[in-house]
N, C-alpha and C positions, 0 to 999 in steps of 0.2 A: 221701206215698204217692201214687203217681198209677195210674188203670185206662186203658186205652187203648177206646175201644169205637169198631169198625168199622162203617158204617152205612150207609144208602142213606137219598136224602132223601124217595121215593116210598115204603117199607118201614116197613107198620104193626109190621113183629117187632121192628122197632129201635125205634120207639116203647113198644113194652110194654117192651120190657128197659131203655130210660132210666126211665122213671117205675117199674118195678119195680126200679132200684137205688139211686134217691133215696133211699127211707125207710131204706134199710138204711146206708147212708153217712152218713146224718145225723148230726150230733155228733162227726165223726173228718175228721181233718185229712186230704181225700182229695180230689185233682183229677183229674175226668172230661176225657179229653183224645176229641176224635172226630172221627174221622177217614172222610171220604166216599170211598168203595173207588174211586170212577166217577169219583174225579180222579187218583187214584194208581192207576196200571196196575199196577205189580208187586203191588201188593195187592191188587187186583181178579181177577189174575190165580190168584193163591193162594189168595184168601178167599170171592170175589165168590158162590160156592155156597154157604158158611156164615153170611153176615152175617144177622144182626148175630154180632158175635164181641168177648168180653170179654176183654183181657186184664189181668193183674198186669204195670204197667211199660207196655213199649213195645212195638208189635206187632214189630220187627226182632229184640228181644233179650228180651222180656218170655216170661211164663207164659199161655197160652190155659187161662182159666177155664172157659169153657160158649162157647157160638155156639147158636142159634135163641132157645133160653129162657135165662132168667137162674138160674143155680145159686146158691140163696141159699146153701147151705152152703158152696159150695166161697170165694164173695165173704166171709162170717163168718169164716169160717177164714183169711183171707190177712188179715183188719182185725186180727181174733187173734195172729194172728204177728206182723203189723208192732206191735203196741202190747206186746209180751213184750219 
């Protein structure tokens, strides 16, 4: 399973949302991929007012979970379905 999370490297909200999805990831075979919006223009373009932005998968084809804060239920719920 992999979360895509959108980020800015100056952006304390994308800080709180990585160490607020550590704990919840922990134990589950899950790779945070992240992706800096301010090198990839069409993402920037599209996200650059959301970020930080979580998604399920890949931000091209993936599921957007939450953007500013981190949705622990919505991140439980996708760990939940992938291990059913």
């Amino acid at each position: 399973m992999t979360f895509t999370l959108l980020i800015r490297s100056y952006c304390h909200l994308c800080d709180d949302m990585r160490e607020a999805l550590r704990p919840i990831i922990a134990g589950h075979q899950v790779e945070v991929v992240e992706i800096d919006v301010d090198v990839e223009p069409a993402l920037e373009n599209r996200y650059g007012e959301l970020v930080p932005v979580l998604f399920l998968g890949d931000a091209a084809t993936g599921r957007e979970l939450c953007h500013y804060h981190l949705d622990r239920v919505a991140v439980a719920n996708a760990l939940r379905a992938a291990a059913a």
